[in-house]
C-alpha positions as CSV (number, residue, x, y, z in Angstrom):
1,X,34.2,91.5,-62.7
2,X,35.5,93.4,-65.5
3,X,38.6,95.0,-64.2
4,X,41.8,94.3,-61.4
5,X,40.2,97.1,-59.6
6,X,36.7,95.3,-59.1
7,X,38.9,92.0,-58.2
8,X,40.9,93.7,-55.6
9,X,37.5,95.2,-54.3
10,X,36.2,91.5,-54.2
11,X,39.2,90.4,-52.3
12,X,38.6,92.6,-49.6
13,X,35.1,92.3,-49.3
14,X,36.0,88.8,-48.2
15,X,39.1,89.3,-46.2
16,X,36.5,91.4,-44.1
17,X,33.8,88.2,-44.3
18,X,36.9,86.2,-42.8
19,X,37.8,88.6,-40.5
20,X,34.2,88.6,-39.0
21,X,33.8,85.0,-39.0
22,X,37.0,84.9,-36.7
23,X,36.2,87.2,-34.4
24,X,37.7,86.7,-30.5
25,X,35.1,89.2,-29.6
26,X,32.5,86.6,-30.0
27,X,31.5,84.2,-27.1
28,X,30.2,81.3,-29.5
29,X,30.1,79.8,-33.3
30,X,26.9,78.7,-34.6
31,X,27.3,76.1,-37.2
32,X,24.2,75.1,-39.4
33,X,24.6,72.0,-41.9
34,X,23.7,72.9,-45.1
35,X,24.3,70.1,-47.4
36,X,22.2,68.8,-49.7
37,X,20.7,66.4,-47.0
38,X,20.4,69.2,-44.5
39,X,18.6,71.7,-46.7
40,X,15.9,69.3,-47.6
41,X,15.4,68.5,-44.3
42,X,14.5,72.2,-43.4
43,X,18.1,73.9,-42.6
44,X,17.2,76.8,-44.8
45,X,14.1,78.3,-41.9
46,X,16.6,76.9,-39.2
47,X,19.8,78.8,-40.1
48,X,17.5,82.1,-41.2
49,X,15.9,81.9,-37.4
50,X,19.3,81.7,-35.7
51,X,20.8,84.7,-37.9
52,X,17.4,86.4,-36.8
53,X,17.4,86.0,-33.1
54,X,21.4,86.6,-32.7
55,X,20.8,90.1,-34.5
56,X,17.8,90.6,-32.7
57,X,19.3,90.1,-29.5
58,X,22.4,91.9,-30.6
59,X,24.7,88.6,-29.3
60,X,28.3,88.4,-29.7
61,X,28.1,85.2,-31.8
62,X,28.8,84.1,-35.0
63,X,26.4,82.3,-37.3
64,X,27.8,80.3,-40.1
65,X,27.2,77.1,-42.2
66,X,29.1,74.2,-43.4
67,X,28.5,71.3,-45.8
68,X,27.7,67.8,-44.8
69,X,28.3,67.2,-40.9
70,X,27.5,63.0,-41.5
71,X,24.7,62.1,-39.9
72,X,21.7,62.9,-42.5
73,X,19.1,60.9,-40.6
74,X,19.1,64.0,-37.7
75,X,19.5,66.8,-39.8
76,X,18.8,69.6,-40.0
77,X,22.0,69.2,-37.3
78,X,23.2,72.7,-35.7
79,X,26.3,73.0,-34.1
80,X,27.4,75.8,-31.3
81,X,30.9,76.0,-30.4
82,X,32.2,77.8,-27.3
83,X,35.6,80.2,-27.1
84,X,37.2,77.3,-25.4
85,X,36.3,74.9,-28.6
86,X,34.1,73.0,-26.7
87,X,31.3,71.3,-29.1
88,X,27.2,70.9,-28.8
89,X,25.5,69.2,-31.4
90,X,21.8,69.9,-32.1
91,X,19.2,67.5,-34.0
92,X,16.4,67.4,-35.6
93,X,15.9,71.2,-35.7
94,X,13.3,73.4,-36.9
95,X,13.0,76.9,-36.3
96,X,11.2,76.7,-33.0
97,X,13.8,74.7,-31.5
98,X,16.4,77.2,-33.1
99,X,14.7,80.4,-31.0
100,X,14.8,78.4,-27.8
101,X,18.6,77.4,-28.6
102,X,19.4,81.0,-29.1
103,X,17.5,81.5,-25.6
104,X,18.5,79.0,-23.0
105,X,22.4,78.0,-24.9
106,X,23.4,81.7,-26.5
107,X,21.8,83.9,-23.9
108,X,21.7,81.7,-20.6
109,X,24.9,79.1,-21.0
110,X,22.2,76.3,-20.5
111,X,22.6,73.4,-22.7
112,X,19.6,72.3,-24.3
113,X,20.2,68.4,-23.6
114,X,16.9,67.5,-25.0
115,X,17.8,68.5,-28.6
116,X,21.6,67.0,-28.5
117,X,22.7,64.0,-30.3
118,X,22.9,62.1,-27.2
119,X,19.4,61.7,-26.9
120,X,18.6,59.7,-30.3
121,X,19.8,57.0,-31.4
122,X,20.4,55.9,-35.7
């Protein structure tokens, strides 16, 4: 940054980055933890599959990621959120499991119960 001018420029660049992330237009938010925990888990190939199969399949969903979601023995841990806020936590991902999310939750509305935090225990 070495003027006002490059700061304003960098202030809008993320005004647009929030603008996108908010978008009503989108039918679900993905959620991939990326803390410490997550990462070396695997989060990084899980979280770079999702980005790739929304754009692929040109969905209306945002992809983002977050820090610590709090329960480091299932990461990497993925979270989809519906317009109505309802919540699905995913465990123990990998990149496999990530396309098949994309598939049956993001393209058919079909839960994918077997991932979901209900079926393990800590």
């Amino acid at each position: 940054m070495k003027s006002l001018k490059d700061l304003e420029k960098m202030r809008e660049q993320a005004k647009k980055k929030m603008a996108m992330r908010s978008d009503d237009e989108n039918q679900y938010r993905v959620v991939v933890g990326m803390a410490t925990c997550g990462i070396a888990a695997g989060a990084r190939p899980v979280l770079n599959k999702l980005v790739e199969e929304v754009a692929q399949h040109h969905l209306p969903v945002t992809v983002t990621q977050t820090g610590c979601i709090g329960m480091c023995t299932l990461e990497p841990i993925v979270e989809v959120f519906d317009k109505e806020g309802n919540k699905t936590t995913y465990v123990l991902m990998n990149a496999e499991k990530a396309a098949e999310v994309v598939t049956r939750h993001l393209i058919e509305g079909q839960v994918v119960t077997e991932y979901t935090v209900g079926k393990y225990k800590q």
